[in-house]
C-alpha positions in Angstrom: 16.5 27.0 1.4 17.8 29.9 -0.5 19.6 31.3 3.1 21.0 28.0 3.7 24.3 28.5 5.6 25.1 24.0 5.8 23.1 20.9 5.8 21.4 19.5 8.3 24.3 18.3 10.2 24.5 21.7 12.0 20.8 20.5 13.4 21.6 19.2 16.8 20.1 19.4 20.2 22.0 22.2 20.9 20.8 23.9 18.1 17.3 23.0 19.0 17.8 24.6 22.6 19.4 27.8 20.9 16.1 28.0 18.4 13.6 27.9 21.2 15.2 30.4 23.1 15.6 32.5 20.1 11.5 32.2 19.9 10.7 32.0 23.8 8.9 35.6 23.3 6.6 34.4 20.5 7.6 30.9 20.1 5.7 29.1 17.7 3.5 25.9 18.3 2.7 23.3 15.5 0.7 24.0 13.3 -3.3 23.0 13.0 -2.2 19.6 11.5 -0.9 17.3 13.9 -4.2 15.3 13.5 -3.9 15.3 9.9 -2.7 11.9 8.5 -2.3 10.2 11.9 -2.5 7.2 12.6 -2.0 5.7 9.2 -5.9 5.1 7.9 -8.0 2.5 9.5 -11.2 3.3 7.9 -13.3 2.9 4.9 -15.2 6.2 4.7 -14.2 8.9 2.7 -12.5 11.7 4.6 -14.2 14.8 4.9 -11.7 18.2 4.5 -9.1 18.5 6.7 -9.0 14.5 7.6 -6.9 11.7 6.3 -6.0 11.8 3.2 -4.9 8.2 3.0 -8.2 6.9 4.0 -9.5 4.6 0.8 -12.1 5.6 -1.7 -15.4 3.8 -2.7 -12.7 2.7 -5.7 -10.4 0.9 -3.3 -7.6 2.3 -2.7 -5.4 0.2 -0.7 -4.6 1.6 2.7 -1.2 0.8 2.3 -0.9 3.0 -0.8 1.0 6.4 -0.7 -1.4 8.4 -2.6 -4.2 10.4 -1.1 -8.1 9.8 -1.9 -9.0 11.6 -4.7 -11.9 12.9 -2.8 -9.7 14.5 -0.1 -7.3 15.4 -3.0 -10.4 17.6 -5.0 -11.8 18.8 -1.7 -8.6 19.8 0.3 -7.1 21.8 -3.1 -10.1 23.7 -3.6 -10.4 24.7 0.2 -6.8 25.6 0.4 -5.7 26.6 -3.3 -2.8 24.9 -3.3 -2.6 23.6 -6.2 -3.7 19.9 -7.1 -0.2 18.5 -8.4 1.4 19.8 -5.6 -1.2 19.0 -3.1 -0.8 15.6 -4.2 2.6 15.5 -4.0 3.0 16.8 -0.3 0.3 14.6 1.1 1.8 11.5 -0.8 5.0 12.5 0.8 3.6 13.1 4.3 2.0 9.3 4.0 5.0 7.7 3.2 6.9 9.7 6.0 3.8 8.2 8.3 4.9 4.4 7.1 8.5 4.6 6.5 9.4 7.3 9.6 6.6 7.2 12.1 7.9 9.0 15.0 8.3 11.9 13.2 4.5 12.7 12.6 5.0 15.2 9.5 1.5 16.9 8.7 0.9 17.6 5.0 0.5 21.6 5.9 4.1 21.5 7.3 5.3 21.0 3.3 3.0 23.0 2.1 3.6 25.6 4.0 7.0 25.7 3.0 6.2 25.4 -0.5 4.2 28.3 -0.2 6.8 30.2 1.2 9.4 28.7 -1.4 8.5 29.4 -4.4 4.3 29.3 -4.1 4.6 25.8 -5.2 6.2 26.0 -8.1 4.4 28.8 -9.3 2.6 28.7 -12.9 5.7 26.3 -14.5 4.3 23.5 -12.6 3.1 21.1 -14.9 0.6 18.4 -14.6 3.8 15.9 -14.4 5.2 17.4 -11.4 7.7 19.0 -12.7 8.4 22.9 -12.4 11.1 25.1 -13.3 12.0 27.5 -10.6 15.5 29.0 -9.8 16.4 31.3 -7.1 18.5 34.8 -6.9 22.4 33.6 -7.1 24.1 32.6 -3.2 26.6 35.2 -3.7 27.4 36.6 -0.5 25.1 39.8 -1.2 21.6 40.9 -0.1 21.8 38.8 2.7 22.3 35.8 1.2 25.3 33.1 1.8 28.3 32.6 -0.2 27.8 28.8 -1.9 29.7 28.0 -5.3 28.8 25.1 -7.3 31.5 23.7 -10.1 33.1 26.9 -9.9 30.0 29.4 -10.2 27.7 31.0 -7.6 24.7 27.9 -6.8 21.8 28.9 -6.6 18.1 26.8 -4.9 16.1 25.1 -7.4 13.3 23.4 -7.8 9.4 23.9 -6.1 10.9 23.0 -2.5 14.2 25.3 -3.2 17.5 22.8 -2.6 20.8 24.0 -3.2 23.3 21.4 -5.1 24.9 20.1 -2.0 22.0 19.7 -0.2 19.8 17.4 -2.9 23.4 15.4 -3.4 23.2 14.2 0.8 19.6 14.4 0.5 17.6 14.1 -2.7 15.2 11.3 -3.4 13.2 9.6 -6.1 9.6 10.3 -4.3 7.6 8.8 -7.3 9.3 5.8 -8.2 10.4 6.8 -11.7 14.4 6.0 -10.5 15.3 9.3 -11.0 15.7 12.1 -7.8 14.7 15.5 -9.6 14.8 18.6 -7.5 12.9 20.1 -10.3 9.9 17.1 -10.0 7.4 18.5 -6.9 6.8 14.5 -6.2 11.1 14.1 -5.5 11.5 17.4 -4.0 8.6 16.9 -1.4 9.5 13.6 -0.5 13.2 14.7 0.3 12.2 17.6 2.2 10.2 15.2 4.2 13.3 12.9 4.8 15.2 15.9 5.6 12.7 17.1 8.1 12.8 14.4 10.0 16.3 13.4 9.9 16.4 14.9 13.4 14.1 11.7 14.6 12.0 15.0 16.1 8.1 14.5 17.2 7.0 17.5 14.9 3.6 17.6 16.9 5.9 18.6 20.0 6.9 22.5 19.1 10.3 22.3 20.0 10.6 18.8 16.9 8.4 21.5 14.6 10.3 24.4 15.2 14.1 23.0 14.9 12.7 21.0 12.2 11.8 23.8 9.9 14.3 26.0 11.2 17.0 23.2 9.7 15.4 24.0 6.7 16.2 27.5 6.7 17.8 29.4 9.4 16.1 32.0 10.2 13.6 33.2 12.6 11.5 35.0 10.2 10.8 31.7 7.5 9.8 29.9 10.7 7.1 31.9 11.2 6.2 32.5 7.7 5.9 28.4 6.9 3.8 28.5 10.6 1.6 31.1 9.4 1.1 29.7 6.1 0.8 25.6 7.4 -1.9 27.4 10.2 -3.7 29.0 7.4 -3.9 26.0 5.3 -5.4 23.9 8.2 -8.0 26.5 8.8 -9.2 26.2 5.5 -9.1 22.6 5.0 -11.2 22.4 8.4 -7.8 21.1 10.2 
């Protein structure tokens, strides 16, 4: 979000029509994951890579939890390399966007693809808590950057799923249930970029809902594709 120009309010249907003709020469479709996660899981076996990470575990998880199988979890991560922690956190995000905001349909490669292009999910200061430390290039007008100012310096993104400060005030969210909405805690930040992706009520399987979506994000052409290419390439190795 480091080129954000306003929040998502600026997302509208005309907006949406403007992106797709923007795209019409190469426009995007979803990416590999719109069977990923979907319906909400059903059944008792453990899911092979690439399948639903909310299915339960020989331990029991409850269907109804947020939290991916541990199986899918060990499996996925080393398939993809995207790292555990934040594995976790995306996939627990995308579950909860399946129960709370169904007609959305946010795949778990969708956030991790823009966590990859972000900041490689958060990098080597992620920590086995969640939380990272990551801080983008001041919003000072230059280098093709926007102008923002924050209490009376230039802002500048944080955290693994890079929000500026007026963006994580609309939008930030406590996506672990410690009571607390950290931009720097992978778990908050993945769960608000969820929100914020679907705030558009958008089918992201539909690549018109995926492309405005992401493009709300960030708006620009180029990170579209980027977060496409890297979402694709994580479905292909998860066997998506």
């Amino acid at each position: 979000m480091t080129r954000l120009l306003s929040v998502f309010g600026v997302v509208a249907a005309a907006a949406a029509l403007v992106v797709t003709a923007v795209l019409a020469s190469t426009a995007p479709s979803t990416p590999r994951d719109v069977q990923d996660l979907f319906p909400a899981a059903a059944s008792v076996q453990l899911p092979d890579a690439g399948a639903d990470p909310a299915a339960p575990s020989s331990a029991g998880t409850s269907t109804t939890s947020h939290e991916p199988d541990p199986a899918w979890l060990a499996s996925t991560a080393t398939a993809t390399g995207v790292p555990a922690r934040a594995l976790q956190a995306y996939a627990s995000a995308t579950l909860r966007a399946g129960a709370e905001l169904p007609g959305c349909r946010l795949g778990w490669t969708t956030l991790a693809g823009i966590g990859h292009v972000e900041s490689a999910h958060g990098g080597s200061t992620l920590a086995p808590d969640g939380r990272t430390s990551v801080e983008g290039p001041a919003l000072d007008g230059t280098s093709g950057y926007a102008a923002i100012s924050e209490d009376g310096a230039w802002d500048r993104a944080r955290g693994p799923l890079q929000f500026i400060a007026s963006t994580w005030r609309q939008w930030g969210s406590d996506g672990d249930g410690d009571g607390v909405a950290d931009v720097d805690d992978v778990d908050d930040a993945a769960w608000t970029a969820a929100r914020y992706l679907c705030a558009s009520d958008a089918d992201l399987t539909t690549p018109a809902g995926w492309t405005a979506a992401v493009h709300s994000y960030n708006h620009s052409d180029v990170y579209v594709r980027s977060v496409l290419a890297a979402a694709d390439a994580y479905a292909a190795r998860s066997g998506g």
